[in-house]
DODRENRO-8176 format. One line per 3 residues: number of its first residue (from 1); for each residue x, y negated, z of C-alpha. Coordinates in pm, 1 decimal. Example, Ala and Ser with C-alpha at 12.3 -4.5 7.8 and 13.67 -1.06 7.14 Angstrom:
% residues 2
1	1230.0,450.0,780.0  1367.0,106.0,714.0 $
This chain:
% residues 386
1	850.1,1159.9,852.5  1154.6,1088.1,1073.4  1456.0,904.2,997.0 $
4	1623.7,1225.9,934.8  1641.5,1427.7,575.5  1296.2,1634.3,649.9 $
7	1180.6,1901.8,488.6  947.9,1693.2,285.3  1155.4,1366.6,223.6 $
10	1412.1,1613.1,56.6  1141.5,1763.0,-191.1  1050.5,1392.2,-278.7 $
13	1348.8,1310.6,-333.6  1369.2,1617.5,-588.4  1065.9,1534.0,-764.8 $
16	1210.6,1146.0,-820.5  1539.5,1264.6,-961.7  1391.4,1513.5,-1219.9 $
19	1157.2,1218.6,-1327.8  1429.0,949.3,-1325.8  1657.8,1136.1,-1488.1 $
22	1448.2,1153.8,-1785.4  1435.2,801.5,-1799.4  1796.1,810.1,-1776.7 $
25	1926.5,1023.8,-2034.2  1696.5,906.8,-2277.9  1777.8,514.3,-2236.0 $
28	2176.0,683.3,-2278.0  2064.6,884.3,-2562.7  1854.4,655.2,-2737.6 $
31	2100.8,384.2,-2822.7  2339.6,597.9,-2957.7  2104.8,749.2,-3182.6 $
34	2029.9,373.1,-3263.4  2364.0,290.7,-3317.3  2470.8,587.1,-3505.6 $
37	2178.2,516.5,-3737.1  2326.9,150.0,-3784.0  2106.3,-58.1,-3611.5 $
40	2308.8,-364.4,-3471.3  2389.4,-425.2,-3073.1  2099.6,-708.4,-3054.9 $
43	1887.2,-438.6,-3198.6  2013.0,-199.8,-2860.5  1938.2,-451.7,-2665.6 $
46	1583.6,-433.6,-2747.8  1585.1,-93.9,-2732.2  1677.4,-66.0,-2345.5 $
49	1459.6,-367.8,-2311.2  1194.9,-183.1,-2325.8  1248.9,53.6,-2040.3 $
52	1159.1,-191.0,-1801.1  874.5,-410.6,-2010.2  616.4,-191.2,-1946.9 $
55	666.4,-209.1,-1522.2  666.0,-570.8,-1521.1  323.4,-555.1,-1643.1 $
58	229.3,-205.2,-1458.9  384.4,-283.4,-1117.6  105.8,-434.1,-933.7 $
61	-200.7,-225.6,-1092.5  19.5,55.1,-950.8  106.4,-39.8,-644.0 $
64	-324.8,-103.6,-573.2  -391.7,221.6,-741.7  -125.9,371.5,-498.2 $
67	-271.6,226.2,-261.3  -606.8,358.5,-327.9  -462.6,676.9,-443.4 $
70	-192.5,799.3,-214.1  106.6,954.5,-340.2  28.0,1282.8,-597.9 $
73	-237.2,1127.5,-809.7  37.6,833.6,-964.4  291.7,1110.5,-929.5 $
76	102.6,1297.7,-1167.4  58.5,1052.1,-1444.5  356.9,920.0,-1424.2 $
79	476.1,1316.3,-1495.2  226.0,1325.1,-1815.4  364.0,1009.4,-1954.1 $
82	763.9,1082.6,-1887.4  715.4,1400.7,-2058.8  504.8,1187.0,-2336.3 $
85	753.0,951.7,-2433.4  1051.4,1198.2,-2407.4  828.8,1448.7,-2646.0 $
88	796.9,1184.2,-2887.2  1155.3,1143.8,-2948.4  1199.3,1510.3,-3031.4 $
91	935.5,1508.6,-3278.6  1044.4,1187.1,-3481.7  1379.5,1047.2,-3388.5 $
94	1326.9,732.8,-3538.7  1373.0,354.5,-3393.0  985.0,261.3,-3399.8 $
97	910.7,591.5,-3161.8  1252.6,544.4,-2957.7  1092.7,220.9,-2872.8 $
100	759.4,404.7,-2766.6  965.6,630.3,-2586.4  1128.8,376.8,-2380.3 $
103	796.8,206.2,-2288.4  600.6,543.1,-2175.7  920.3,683.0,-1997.4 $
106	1024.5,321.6,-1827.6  656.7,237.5,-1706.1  639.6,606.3,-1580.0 $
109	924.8,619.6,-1367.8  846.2,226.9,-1242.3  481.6,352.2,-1117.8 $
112	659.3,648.4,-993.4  890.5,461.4,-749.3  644.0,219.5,-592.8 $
115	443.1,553.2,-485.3  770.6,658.1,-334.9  840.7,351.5,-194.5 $
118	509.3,324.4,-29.7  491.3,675.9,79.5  810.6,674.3,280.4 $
121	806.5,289.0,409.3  424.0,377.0,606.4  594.1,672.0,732.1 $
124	934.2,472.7,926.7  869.6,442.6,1288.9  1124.6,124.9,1312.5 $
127	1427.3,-52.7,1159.4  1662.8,201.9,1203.8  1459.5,482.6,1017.4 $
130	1355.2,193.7,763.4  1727.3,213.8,640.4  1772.2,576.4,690.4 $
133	1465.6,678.5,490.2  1530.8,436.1,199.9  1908.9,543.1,207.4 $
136	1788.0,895.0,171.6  1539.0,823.1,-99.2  1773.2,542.4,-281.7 $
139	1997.2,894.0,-383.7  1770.4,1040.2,-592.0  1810.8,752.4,-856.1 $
142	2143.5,781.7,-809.6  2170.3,1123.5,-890.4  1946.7,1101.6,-1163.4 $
145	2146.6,837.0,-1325.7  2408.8,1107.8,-1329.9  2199.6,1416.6,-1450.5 $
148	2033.9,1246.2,-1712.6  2290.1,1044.2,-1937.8  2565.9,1403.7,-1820.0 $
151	2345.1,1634.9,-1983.0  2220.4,1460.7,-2228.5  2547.5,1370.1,-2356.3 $
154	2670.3,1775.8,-2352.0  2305.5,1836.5,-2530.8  2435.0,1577.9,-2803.7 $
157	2803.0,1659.8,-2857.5  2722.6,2014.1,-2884.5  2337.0,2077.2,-2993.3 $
160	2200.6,1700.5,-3133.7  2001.9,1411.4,-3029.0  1650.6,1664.5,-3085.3 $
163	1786.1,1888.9,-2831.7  1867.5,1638.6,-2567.7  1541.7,1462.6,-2536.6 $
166	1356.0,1791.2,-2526.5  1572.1,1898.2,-2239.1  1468.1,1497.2,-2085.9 $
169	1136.6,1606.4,-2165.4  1118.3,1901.2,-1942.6  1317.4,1705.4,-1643.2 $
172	934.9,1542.3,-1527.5  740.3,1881.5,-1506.3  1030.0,1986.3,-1249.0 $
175	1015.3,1709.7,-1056.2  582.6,1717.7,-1061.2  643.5,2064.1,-917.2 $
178	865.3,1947.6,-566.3  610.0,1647.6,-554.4  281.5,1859.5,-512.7 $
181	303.0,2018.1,-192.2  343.9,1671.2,-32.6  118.1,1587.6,258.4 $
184	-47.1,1268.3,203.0  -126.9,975.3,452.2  -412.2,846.8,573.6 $
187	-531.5,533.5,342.2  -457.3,194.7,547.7  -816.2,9.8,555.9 $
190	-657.5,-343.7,566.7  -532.5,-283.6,214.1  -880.0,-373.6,142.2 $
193	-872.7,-709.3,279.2  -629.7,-799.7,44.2  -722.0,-722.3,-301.4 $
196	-549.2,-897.0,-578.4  -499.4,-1275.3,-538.8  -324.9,-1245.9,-199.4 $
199	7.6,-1089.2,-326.6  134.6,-1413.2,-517.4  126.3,-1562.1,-145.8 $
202	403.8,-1348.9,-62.8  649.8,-1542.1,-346.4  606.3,-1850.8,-126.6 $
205	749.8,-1711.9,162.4  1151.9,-1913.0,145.5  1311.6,-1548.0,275.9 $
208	1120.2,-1327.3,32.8  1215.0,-1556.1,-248.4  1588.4,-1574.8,-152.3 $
211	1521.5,-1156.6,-103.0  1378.7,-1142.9,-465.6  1672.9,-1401.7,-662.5 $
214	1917.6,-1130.7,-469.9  1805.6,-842.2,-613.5  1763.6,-1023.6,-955.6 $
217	2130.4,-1048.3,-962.8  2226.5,-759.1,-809.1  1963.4,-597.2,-1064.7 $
220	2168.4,-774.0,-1370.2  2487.3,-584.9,-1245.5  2306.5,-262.0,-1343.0 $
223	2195.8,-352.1,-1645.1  2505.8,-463.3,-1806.4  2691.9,-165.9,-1709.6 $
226	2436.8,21.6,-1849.5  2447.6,-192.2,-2168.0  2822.0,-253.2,-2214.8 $
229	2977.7,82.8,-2130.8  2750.8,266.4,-2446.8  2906.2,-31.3,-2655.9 $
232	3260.5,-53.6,-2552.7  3257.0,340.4,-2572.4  3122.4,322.4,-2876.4 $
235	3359.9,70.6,-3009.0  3673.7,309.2,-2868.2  3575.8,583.5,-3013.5 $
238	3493.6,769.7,-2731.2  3258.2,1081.6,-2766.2  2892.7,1077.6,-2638.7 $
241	2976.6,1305.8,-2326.3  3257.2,1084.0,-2214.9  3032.1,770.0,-2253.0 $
244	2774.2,988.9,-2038.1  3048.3,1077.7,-1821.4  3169.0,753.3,-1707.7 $
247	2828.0,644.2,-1658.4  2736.4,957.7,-1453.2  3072.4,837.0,-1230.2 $
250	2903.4,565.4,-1148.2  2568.2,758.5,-1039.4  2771.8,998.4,-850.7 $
253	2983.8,710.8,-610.3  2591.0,577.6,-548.6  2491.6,895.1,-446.0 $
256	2769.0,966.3,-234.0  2789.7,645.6,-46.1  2409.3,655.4,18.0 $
259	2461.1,974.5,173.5  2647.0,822.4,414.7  2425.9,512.7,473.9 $
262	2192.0,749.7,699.6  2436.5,830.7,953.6  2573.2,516.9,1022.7 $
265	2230.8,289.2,976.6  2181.7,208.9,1285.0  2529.5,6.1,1288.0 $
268	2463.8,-177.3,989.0  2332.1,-543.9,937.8  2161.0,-569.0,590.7 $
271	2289.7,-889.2,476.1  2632.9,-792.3,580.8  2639.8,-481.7,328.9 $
274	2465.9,-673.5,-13.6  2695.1,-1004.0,78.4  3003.9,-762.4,38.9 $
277	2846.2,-549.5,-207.4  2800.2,-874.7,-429.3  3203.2,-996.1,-371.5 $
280	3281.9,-680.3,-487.8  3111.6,-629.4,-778.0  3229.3,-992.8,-875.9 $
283	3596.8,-864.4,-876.3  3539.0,-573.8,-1006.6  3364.3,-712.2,-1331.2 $
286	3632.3,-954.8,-1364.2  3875.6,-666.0,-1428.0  3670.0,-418.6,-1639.6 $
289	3694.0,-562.3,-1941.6  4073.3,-546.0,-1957.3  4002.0,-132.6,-1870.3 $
292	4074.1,32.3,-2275.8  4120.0,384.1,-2102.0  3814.6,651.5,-2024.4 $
295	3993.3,722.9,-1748.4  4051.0,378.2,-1580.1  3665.2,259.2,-1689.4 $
298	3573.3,580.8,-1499.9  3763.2,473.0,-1187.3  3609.8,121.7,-1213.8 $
301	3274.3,273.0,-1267.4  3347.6,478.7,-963.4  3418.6,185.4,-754.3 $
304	3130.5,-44.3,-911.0  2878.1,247.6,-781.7  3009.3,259.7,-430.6 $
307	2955.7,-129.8,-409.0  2628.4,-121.2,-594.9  2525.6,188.2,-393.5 $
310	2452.6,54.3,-61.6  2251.2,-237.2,-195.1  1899.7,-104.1,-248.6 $
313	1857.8,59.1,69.5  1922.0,-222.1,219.2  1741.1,-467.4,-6.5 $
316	1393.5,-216.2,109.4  1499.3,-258.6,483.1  1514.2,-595.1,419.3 $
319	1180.2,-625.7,234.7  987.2,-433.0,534.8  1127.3,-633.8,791.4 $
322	980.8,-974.4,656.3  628.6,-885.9,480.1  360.2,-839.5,648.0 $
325	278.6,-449.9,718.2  -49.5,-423.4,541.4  140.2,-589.4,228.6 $
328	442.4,-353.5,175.9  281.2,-169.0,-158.0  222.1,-510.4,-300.8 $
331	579.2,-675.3,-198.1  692.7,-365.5,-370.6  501.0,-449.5,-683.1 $
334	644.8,-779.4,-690.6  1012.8,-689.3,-654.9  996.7,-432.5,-917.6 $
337	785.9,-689.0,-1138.8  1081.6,-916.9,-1075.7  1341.2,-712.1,-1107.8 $
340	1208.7,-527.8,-1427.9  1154.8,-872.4,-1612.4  1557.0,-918.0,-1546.5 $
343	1553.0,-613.9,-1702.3  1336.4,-704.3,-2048.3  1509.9,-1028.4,-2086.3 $
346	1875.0,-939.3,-1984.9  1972.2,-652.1,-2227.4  1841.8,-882.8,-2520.9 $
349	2061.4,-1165.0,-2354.4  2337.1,-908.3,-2315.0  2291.8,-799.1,-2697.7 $
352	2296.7,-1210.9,-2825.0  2566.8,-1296.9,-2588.3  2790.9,-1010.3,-2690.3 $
355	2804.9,-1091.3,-3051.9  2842.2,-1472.1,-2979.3  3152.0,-1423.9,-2700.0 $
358	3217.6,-1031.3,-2686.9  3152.9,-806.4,-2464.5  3392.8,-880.2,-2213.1 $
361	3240.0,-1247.4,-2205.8  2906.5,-1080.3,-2078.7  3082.7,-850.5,-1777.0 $
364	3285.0,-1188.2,-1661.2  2936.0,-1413.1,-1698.2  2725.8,-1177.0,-1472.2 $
367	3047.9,-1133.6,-1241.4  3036.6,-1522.8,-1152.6  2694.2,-1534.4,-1126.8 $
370	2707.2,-1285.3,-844.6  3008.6,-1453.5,-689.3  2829.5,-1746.6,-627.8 $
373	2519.5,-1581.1,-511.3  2679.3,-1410.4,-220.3  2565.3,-1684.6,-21.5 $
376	2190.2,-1647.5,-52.1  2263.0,-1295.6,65.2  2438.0,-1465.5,389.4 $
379	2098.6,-1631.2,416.3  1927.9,-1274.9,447.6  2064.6,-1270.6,810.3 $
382	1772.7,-1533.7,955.1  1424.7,-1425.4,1108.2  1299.1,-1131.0,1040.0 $
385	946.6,-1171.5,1124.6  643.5,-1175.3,902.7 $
């Protein structure tokens, strides 16, 4: 696979934004239901929660059974259990099975990417066609982010909650379909040599753990926009469409600026792009709360995915650059194992913290916190070499 959009990266790229958008409009969809139903923000918080529990206990088995596997055989499950957990929600809309939805569709799109990952990181040549590829591939999410909570907010407004998650249901059997005619690669025998104790080594490593506490943060910026613009919508007034709307803005200035990423990678120093993408999204936080208009929150959401955008191509680059090659499916692992526990422990932090100091408090707590960690990313710029 060349740096280029081939042929096949484009239909894996397919396949991962039918899948994530599942995930997607059924972690918009979900809490509204939730909330609509009563339940209380901490209660939310739990709720989206669970979309990433399950991968911070599934990323490593998946990355070795990708490893052992390949590419289509993950693919596949992760395709049964999307369309599981989505299915579920149709048939009992209820909080208990919303829950279960979250974990089967969460841990199914998690396993999903570190096949992806994997696939498309053994294929790059060098450095430049690192950040091409993962630019390429780091749209699909992006675009999913806007399918899923889009449609699923027009399924809602004008058909109901039932509706919507059996049109998230059908999203995985799409993407299975662009996924299958994938030609796999040969199984790398020193994966063998390294079976399961090995990949905590990689944690000890000063640049991967300044790598890993970037992403964290960078990570939390996600999830409270994906918490707080449900709530503050909610709180307005605003309909489920718009809510799914100004999130899908978001997804669409990702996609867009990753687009671009390919063309120009081979100009572009890593830590250069996530230390600016991290100023950004400080100053941008700092203002968002003081946004009471759909129409400015969608211009700020527009701007927040342009900086947040360029980040996790970058971020995989990165990650390639300084583990060792025979370790890349379990340094994957890791960071989504990190990144995913963020994920469990932040929205329930998010839902505490926003009845204790308000919402806003929460948008200008994660925006310092990324302020002041632009300078690991600086730090990103030292040796490269495994």
């Amino acid at each position: 696979m060349a740096g280029g959009l081939s042929p096949e990266l484009a239909r894996l790229i397919a396949g991962q934004i039918f899948l994530h958008a599942c995930m997607a409009g059924t972690r918009m969809a979900a809490p509204l239901l939730a909330l609509r139903q009563g339940y209380s923000e901490a209660a939310v918080g739990v709720l989206l929660a669970l979309y990433a529990l399950t991968q911070v206990f599934l990323a490593l088995p998946a990355g070795r059974f990708a490893d052992r596997h390949g590419l289509k055989r993950p693919m596949t499950l992760s395709v049964i259990a999307a369309t599981l957990g989505a299915g579920l929600a149709v048939a009992f809309p209820v909080f208990p099975v919303l829950c279960a939805s979250a974990l089967l569709t969460g841990g199914a799109t998690g396993a999903a990417s570190i096949a992806l990952q994997r696939h498309v990181g053994r294929a790059a040549e060098n450095p430049t066609q690192l950040k091409q590829v993962f630019s390429w591939l780091a749209i699909g999410p992006a675009v999913s982010n806007f399918i899923g909570p889009f449609f699923a907010g027009l399924m809602i407004d004008h058909a109901g909650f039932r509706p919507a998650f059996l049109l998230m249901a059908a999203f995985p059997l799409v993407g299975w379909f662009w996924v299958q005619s994938t030609k796999e690669l040969p199984p790398e025998a020193r994966t063998a040599s390294h079976p399961h104790g090995p990949a905590w080594n990689l944690v000890r490593e000063p640049m991967f753990r300044r790598l890993l506490l970037v992403n964290w943060l960078l990570a939390s910026c996600w999830d409270v926009h994906t918490f707080v613009v449900p709530v503050l919508g909610h709180e307005r007034g605003m309909s489920a469409s718009v809510i799914g709307t100004i999130l899908g803005g978001f997804a669409v200035a990702a996609a867009l600026v990753r687009v671009l990423l390919p063309m120009i990678a081979a100009y572009l120093k890593e830590w250069a792009l996530i230390s600016g993408a991290m100023a950004a999204t400080a100053v941008l936080f700092a203002i968002y709360p003081f946004l009471h208009s759909a129409l400015a929150m969608g211009l700020c959401s527009v701007l927040l995915g342009v900086a947040l955008g360029t980040v996790q191509p970058m971020i995989m680059s990165t990650l390639h650059q300084i583990t060792p090659e025979a370790r890349h499916g379990e340094a994957i692992a890791l960071r989504i194992m990190a990144i995913n526990a963020s994920s469990v422990a932040m929205p329930l932090l998010f839902g505490v913290a926003g009845a204790v100091i308000g919402i806003s408090g929460v948008f200008w707590a994660v925006g310092l916190a990324v302020g002041a960690g632009t300078r690991l990313a600086v730090g990103l710029k030292g040796d490269r070499t495994p």
